[in-house]
N, C-alpha and C positions, 0 to 999 in steps of 0.2 A: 506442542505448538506446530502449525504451519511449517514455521517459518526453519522450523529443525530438518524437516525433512530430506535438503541439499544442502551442499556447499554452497550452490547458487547464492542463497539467501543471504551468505556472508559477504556476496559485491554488494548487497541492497544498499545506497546510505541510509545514513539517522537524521532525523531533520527532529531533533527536539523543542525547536523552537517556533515548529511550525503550528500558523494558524489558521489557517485555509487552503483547500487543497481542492483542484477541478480535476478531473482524471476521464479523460475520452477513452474510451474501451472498447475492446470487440466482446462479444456475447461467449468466447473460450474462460475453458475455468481455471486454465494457469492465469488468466488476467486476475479474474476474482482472487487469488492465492495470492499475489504477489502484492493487488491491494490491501488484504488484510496482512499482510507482511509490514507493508508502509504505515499503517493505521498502528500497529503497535510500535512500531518506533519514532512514532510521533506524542507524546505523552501531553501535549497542551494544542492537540487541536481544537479547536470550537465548530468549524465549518467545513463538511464534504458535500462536493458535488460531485456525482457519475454521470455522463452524458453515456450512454451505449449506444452504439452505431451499427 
């Protein structure tokens, strides 16, 4: 996983109850990492948006 890669990923919170998620981004691929970090500790989302800037 990703998300094993650093200790970092142990500050991420869990948002398991989340169901919609908007995420403004820069075009860097720690961003991307950290979303798919977020996306698996969300287990009932229904809705992502990325806006990239």
């Amino acid at each position: 996983h990703l998300c094993e890669a650093s200790d970092l990923w142990d500050m991420l919170p869990e948002f398991p109850n989340l169901k919609k998620l908007i995420v403004v981004s820069g075009r860097h691929e720690l961003h991307f990492i950290v979303i798919a970090c977020l996306l698996q500790s969300s287990p009932v989302l229904e809705s992502l948006e990325i806006q990239i800037e």
